[in-house]
C-alpha positions in Angstrom: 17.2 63.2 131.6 17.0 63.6 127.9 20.6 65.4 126.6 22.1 66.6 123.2 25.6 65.4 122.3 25.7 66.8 118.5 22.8 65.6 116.3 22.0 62.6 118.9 20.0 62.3 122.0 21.7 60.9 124.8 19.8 59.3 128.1 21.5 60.8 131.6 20.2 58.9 134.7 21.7 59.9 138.3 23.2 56.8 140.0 21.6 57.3 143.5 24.6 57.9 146.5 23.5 55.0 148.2 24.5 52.7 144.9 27.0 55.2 143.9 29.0 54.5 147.0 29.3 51.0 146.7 29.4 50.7 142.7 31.5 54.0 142.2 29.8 55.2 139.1 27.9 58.8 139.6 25.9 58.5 136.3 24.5 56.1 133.4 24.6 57.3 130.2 23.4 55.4 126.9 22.5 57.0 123.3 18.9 56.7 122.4 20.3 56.6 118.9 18.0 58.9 117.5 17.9 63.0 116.6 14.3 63.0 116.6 12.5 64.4 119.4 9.8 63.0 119.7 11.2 59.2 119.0 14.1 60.4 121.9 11.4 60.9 124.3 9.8 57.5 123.9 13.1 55.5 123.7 13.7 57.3 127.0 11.2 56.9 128.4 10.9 52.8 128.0 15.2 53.4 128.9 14.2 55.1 132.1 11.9 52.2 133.4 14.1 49.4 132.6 17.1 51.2 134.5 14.9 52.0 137.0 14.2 48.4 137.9 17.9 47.6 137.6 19.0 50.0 140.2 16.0 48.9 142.5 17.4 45.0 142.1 20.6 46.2 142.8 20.0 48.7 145.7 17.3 45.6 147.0 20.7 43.6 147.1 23.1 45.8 147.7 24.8 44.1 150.7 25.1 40.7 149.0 26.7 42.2 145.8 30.0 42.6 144.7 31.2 45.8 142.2 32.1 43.0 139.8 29.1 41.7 140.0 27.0 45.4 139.7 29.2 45.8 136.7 28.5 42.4 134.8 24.5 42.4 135.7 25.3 46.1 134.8 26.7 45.1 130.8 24.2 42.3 130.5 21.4 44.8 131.0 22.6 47.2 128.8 23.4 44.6 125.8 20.2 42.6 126.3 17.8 44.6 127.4 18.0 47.8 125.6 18.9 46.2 122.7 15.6 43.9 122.6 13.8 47.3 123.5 15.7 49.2 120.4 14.5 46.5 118.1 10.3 46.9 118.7 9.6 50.1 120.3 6.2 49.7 121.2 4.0 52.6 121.7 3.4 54.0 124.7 -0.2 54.1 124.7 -0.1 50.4 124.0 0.3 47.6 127.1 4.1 47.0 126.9 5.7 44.4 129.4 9.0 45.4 130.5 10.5 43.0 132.1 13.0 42.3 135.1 16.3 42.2 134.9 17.8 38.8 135.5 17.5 37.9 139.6 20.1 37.5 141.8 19.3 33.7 142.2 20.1 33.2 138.5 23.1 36.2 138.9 25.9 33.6 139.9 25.2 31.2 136.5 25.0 34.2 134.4 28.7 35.3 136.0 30.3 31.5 135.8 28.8 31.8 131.7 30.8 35.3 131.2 33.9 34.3 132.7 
């Protein structure tokens, strides 16, 4: 959901109760760092898909997965991913890859390098 928070547009996604019970956070929010409609929309829209498949590999693996470990595939999304997003923008009408998040096989040697 695209919001308003002063001159910038803001990106709301829903966590869904399922995830919400075991992660604890009700929402995702992220600036789209823009005031321009029409580039809000697109950033949210390329925003929207790339969350989308992070709460479908989390929800997938739900069982398996630690809150710590939600949270930290969580921040690694949201510094990697949206950031290598930010940079291009491709259009819409054009192909555009998104990629996975990281997989759950490679989860555990992405924690052990945080910590």
């Amino acid at each position: 959901m695209l919001q308003r928070r002063g001159q910038i547009d803001t990106s709301r996604i829903v966590v869904p109760s399922r995830i919400r019970a075991h992660w604890g956070r009700p929402e995702l929010t992220r600036s789209l760092r823009t005031g321009d409609l029409r580039e809000a929309r697109r950033r949210l829209a390329l925003w929207e898909a790339h969350m989308a498949a992070f709460l479908q590999q989390v929800d997938r693996n739900l069982q398996s997965m630690t809150r710590d470990e939600v949270d930290a595939l969580y921040r690694h999304y949201l510094t990697t991913k949206f950031d290598e997003i930010e940079a291009g923008f491709p259009s819409l009408s054009t192909k555009t890859r998104l990629t996975a998040p990281p997989s759950i096989s490679r989860l555990s040697s992405f924690l052990v390098s945080v910590n």
